[in-house]
C-alpha positions as CSV (number, residue, x, y, z in Angstrom):
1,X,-15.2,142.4,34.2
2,X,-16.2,142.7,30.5
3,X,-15.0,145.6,27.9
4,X,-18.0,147.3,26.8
5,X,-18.1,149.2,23.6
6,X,-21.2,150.6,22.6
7,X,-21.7,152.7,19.1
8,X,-24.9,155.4,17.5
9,X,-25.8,158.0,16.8
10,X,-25.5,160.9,18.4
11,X,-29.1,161.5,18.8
12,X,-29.0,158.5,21.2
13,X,-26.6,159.9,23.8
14,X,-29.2,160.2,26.8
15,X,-31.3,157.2,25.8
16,X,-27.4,155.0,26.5
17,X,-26.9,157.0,29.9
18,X,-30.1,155.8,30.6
19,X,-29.6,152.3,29.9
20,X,-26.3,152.8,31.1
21,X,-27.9,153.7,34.6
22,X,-30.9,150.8,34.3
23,X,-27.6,148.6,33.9
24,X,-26.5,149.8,37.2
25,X,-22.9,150.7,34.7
26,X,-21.2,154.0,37.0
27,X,-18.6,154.8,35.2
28,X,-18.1,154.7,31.9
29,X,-16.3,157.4,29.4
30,X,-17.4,158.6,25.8
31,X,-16.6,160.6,22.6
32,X,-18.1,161.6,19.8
33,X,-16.6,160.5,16.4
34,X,-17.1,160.3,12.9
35,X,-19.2,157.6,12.0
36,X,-18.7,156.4,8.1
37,X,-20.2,154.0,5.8
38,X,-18.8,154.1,2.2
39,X,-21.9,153.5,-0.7
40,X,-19.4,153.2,-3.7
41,X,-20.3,149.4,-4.4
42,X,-24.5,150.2,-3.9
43,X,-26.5,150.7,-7.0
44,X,-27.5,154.6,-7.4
45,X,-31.6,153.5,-7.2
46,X,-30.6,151.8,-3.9
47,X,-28.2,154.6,-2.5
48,X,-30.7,157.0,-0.4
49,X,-27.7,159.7,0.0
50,X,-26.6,161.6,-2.4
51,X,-22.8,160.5,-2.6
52,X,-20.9,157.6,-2.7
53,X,-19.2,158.3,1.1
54,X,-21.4,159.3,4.1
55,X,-20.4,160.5,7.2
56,X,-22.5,160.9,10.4
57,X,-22.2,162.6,13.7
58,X,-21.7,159.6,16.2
59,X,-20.9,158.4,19.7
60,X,-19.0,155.9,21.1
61,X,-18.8,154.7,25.0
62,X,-17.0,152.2,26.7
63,X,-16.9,150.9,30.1
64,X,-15.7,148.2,32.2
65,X,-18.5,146.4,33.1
66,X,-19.1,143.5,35.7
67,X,-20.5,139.9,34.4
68,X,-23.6,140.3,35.6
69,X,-24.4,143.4,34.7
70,X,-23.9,142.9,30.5
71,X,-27.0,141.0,29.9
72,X,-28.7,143.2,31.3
73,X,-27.4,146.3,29.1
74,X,-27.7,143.9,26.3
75,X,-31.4,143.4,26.7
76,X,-31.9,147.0,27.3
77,X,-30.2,147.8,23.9
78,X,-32.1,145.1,21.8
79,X,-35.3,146.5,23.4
80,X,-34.4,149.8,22.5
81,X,-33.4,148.8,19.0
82,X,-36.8,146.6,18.2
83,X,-39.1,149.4,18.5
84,X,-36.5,152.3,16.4
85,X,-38.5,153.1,13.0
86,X,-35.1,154.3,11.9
87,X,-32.4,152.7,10.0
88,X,-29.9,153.8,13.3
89,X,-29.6,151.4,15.5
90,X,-27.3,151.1,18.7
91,X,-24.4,148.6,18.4
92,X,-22.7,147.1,21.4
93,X,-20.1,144.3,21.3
94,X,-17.8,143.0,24.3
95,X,-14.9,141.4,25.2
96,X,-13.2,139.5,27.6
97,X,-10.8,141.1,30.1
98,X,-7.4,139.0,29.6
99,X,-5.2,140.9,32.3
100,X,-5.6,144.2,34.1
101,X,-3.8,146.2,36.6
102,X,-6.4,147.0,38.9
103,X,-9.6,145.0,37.7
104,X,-10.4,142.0,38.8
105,X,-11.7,139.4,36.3
């Protein structure tokens, strides 16, 4: 088993179910959050917002999911990604399952 953790913006909720699903991932939890990104060190000209902190509506999911499944959510995220004409973009990482209580790994 693998940690998923998968970040965007909310306007991407159903489009990560639906990868989610494609991934053949059942269960998985989310939230939404607070997504930030501070501008203070940008030059104004290259700063689109109009103040130095910016703060989005976001999502976050994670999910244990097996080995041979995470390539497969991988490719379905960097397909999603290459055709976006937006600056969002969906962000996964994972990690490695050390010890669990019920998981095997």
């Amino acid at each position: 088993m693998k940690l998923v953790i998968i970040t965007s913006s909310i306007a991407f909720q159903k489009d990560i179910k639906a990868m989610l699903k494609k991934a053949d991932v059942k269960t998985y939890s989310f939230r939404e959050v607070t997504g930030f990104m501070d501008f203070s060190d940008t030059a104004t000209p290259e700063n689109w917002f109009a103040s130095e902190v910016n703060e989005t509506e976001s999502i976050l999911f994670y999910a244990f999911v097996k080995k041979e499944n995470v390539d497969h959510l991988f490719n379905l995220i960097s397909e999603f990604n290459s055709v976006q004409e937006s600056l969002s973009h969906i962000h996964i990482a994972v990690l490695n399952i050390e010890k669990s209580n019920n998981l095997k790994t």
